[in-house]
N, C-alpha and C positions, 0 to 999 in steps of 0.2 A: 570764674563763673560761680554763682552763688550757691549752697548748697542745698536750697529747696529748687535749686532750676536743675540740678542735677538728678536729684530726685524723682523729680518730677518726669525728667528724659527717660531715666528706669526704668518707671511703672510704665509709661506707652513703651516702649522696646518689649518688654514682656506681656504687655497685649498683643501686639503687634505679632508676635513669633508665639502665643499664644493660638491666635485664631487660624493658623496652616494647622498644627495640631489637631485642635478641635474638629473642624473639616476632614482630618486624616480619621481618626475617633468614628464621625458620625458615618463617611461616606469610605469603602475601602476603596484601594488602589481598582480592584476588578470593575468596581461601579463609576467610577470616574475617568477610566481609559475609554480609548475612539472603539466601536462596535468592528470588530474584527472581518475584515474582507476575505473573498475567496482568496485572492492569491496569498493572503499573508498567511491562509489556513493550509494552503497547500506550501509553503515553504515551511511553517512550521513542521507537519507531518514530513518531509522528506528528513527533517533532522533529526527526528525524535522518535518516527514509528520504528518497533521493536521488528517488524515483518519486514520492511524494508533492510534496515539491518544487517538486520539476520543474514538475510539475501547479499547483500555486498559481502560478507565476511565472507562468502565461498570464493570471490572472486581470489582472496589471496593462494586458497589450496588450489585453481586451477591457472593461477599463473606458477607457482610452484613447480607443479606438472611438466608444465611445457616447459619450465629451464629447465629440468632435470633433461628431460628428452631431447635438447637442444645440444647436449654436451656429444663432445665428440665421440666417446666410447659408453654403452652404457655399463660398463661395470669398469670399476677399479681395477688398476692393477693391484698385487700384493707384490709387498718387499720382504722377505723369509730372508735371516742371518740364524748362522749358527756359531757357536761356537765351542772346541774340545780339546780335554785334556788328556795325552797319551802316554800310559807308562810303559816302556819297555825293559821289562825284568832280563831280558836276555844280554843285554849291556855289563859292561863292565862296574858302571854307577849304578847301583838298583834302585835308585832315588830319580836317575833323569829322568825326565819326560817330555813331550814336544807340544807345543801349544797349536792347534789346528782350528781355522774357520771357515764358513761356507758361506757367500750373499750372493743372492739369486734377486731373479723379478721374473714374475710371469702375470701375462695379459690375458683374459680369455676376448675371445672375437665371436660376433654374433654374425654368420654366413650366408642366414637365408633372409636376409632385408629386413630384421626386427627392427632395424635403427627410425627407416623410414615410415614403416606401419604404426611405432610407437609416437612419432610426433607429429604425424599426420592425427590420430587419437586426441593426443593432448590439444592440437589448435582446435581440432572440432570441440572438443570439451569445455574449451575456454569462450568459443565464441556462443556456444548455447549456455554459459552460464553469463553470458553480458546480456543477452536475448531475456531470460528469466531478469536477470535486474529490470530490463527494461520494461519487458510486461509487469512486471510485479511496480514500478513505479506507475506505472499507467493506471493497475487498477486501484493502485492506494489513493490516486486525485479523484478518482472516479467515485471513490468510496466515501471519500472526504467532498466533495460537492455533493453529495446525496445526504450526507447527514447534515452541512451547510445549509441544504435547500430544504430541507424538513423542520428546523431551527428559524429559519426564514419564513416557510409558510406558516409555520405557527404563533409567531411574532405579529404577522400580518393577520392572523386570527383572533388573533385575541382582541386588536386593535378593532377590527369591525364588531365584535361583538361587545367590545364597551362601548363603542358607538349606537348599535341595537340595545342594548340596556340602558345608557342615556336617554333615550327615546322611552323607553318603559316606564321609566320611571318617572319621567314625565308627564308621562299619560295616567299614571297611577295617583301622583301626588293631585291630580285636576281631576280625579275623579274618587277623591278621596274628601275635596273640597265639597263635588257637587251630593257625596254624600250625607256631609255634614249640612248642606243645606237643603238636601231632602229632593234636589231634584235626579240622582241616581239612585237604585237601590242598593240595601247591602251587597247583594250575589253581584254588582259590576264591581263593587268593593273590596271584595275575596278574588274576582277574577283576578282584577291590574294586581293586586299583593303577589298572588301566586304567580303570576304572568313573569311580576319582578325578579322573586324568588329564583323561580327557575332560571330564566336570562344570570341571574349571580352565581348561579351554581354551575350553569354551561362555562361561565369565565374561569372558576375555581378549577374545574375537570381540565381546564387547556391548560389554564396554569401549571399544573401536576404534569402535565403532557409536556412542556414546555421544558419544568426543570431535567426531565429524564432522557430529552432529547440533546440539550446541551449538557448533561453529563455523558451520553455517550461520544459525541462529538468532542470535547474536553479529553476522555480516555484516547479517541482515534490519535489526537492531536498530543498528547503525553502531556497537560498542563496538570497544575500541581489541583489537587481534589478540592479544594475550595474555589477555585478561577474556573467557574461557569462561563462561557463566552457570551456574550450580545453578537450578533452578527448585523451585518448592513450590506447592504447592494438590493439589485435586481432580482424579482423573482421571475419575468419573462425569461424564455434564453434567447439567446441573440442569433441571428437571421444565422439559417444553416448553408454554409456553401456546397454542400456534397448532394449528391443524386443516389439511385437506390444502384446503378451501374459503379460509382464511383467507391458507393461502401462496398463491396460483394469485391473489390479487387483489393480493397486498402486489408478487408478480413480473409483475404488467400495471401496474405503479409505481411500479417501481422507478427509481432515479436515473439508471441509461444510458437506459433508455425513453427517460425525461424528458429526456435529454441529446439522442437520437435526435429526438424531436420539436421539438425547440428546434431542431434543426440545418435540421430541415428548413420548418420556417415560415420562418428565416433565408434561406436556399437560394431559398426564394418570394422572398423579400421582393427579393432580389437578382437573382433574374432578371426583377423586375418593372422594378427599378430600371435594368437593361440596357436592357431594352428602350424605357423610357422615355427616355434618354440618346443614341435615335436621333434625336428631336426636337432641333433645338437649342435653343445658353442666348440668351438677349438678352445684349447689354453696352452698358449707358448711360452717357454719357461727359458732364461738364460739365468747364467749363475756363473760362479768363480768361485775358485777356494784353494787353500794353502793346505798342504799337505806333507807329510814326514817329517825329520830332522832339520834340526838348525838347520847345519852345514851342508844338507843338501835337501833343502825345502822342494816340492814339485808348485806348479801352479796347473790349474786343470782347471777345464773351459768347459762347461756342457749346455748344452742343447734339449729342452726336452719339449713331449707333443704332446697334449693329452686328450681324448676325445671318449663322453661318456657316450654308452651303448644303449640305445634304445630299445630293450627287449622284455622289460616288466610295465615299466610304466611308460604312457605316451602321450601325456596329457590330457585326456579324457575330460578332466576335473574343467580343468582348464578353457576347454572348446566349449562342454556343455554350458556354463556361465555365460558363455560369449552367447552364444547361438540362443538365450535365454534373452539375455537384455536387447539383443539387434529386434527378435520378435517381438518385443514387449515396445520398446520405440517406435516401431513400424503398425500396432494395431491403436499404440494413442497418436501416432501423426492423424492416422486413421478417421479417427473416432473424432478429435479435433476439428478435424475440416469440415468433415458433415454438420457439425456441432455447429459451428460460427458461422455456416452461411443458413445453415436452419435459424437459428437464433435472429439475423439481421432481419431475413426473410420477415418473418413474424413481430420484430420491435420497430420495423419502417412498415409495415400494417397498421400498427399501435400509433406510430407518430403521425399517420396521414390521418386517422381518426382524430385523435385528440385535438389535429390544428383544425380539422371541420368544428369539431364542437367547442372550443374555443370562442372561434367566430363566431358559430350562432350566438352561443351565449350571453356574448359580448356586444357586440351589434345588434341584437333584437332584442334579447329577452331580458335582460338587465338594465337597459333603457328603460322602458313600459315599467315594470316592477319600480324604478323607483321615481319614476312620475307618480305613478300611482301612492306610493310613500308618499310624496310631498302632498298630493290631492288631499289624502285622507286625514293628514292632519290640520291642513286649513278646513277640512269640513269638521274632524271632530270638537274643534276649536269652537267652530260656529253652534255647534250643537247640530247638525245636518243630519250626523254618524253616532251609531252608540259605540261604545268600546267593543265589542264584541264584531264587527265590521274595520276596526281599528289596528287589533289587534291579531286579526286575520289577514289582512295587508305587509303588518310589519311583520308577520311570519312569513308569509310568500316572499317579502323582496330579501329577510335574512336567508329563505332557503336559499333563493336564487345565487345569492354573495356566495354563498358556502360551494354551490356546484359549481360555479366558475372559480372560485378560490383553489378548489380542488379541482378542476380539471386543469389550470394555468401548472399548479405543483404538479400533477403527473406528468403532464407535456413536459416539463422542463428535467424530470427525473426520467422519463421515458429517452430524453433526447441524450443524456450522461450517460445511460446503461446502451443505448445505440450506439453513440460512440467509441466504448468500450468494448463492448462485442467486434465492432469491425476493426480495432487498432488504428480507428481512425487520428490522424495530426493535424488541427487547425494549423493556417500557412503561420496564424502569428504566437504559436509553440514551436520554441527554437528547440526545446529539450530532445 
């Protein structure tokens, strides 16, 4: 091959692998990835939030618990050796002496059912710290589709309102002409300018809105501080299968419940366990040991019993602890239940509202508005309308977008905090 044809292959190769670069330069990786979906937002969070976490790492201290409590004895035995050296001056050698040792084992035994009351405790313990994962997962997607949906509606915000500012400034720039030709006056002149204005400054203020909501959703999600998300999906939520009978049972069952009652059979189990712990333990002792002279060593067997006296202390410490955290469990079970079905009670009030006014919105009044929209500007076009009639329309039908833009986001954040409150499980959340 000739050496300006080789050449020549170089310089395109290093265009070529040139122009990924440049692309890489102008556009970062955040700006050129797919806009992030719920589910992928919620698998990120279960990997990365520090609350969830946290929450799992107990799991290890109460499976811990329950093998210790599982073991056949809960205490050790001990293995005591001894060993001595005996001189007998009375001997004819004042030097002999006889080398003597003692090994023992002794077990203590727990008599009034500590063994049972202790790992009954521990399972209770272990299965309300699976119940806290589980709620504590539940409310982290909950948390994380609300900050989703907030990220969402204001993406879809911004979008209509450069849409309404496209329109502005159209009418601004045609009435900016007929000034210049003398058939508007100045004051419609300043109107559409400011009209504009403002409409760029409501974009500017969502924008600010926009970045501070995907940096919170960004922290929810542990991404690295420059990787603001774009988000993508649906801002309706999708057709609800549950009735206000079906939430009011799924929230008397939900996983704190179950967390709450776990805590508190535990709580039992542990002040039974106090109190049982006033009794004392046995401790059975055997042993063996070598004894006297060489030539006529003894061997001695003993047997020993030992049982502490209950007559200073009786555990007091002990019981009152227990009898502290059983009441304390028993007034948040409490407190709890009333809590979650007061809360549904009142957030399926909210949901039945919002799907009424949804529909009007949507079906009546947002139709008309932007009929009227399109009217106004085929008449301002004609000259029919002055601006001031114009621009009165294209407010009306921005407000309208804006109350149904927001009433669609609360419905749909009303309907996340509903589900949450009742520990509700769509059929197709396998988790």
């Amino acid at each position: 091959m000739p050496f300006v044809t080789i050449c020549r292959s170089l310089r395109l190769m290093r265009r070529l692998i040139g122009v990924p670069l440049l692309l890489a330069s102008l556009y970062p990786l955040s700006a050129l990835s797919a806009p992030l979906t719920l589910e992928q937002a919620w698998e990120q969070a279960e990997q990365a939030n520090p609350a969830l976490r946290s929450t799992l790492a107990n799991l290890a201290a109460a499976q811990g618990e329950l093998t210790d409590a599982r073991a056949p004895l809960w205490n050790n035995p001990q293995l005591a050796t001894e060993w001595r050296k005996r001189t007998l001056p009375q001997t004819t050698d004042p030097t002999r002496s006889n080398r003597e040792w003692t090994v023992g084992l002794a077990q203590t035994f727990e008599i009034t059912g500590q063994q049972g009351k202790r790992r009954s405790a521990a399972q209770q313990s272990l299965a309300a710290t699976q119940e806290v994962i589980a709620e504590t997962r539940r409310q982290l997607r909950a948390e994380v589709e609300q900050r989703f949906v907030q990220v969402l509606s204001l993406q879809l915000r911004i979008q209509m309102e450069e849409r309404t500012l496209k329109l502005i400034q159209e009418a601004a720039t045609a009435v900016k002409k007929r000034v210049a030709a003398g058939e508007d006056s100045r004051l419609d002149g300043n109107l559409a300018k400011v009209e504009a204005e403002r409409a760029q400054n409501q974009v500017s203020v969502l924008r600010e809105q926009l970045v501070q909501a995907r940096s919170e959703l960004a922290a929810l999600l542990q991404l690295p501080a420059d990787n603001l998300p774009e988000v993508g999906g649906d801002l309706d939520p999708a057709s609800a299968s549950f009735t206000l009978d079906s939430l009011l049972a799924s929230a008397a069952n939900r996983p704190l419940l179950r967390a709450f009652d776990y805590r508190e059979k535990a709580a039992r189990s542990r002040l039974d366990l106090e109190r049982a712990a006033v009794y004392p333990d046995v401790t059975l002792g055997l042993s063996t040991a070598r004894e006297g002279p060489a030539d006529s060593r003894d061997r001695i067997m003993g047997l020993s019993v030992s049982l502490p006296l209950p007559l200073f202390r009786r555990n007091d410490t002990g019981i009152g602890r227990a009898t502290t955290e059983l009441t304390q469990a028993q007034v948040q079970k409490q407190a709890v239940q009333r809590d979650s079905r007061a809360q549904v009670l009142a957030l399926w009030e909210r949901w039945e509202n919002l799907k009424t006014r949804v529909k009007r919105l949507s079906e009546s009044v947002l139709p008309s508005l932007e009929e009227n929209q399109h009217l106004s500007s085929v008449s301002f076009r004609a000259g029919e309308i002055g601006l001031l009639q114009l621009l009165l329309v294209n407010r009306q039908v921005l407000d309208g977008q804006r109350d149904l833009l927001d009433a669609r986001t609360e419905l749909r954040l009303t309907k996340v905090t509903l589900e949450a409150a009742a520990g509700w499980q769509p059929a197709h959340d396998n988790r």
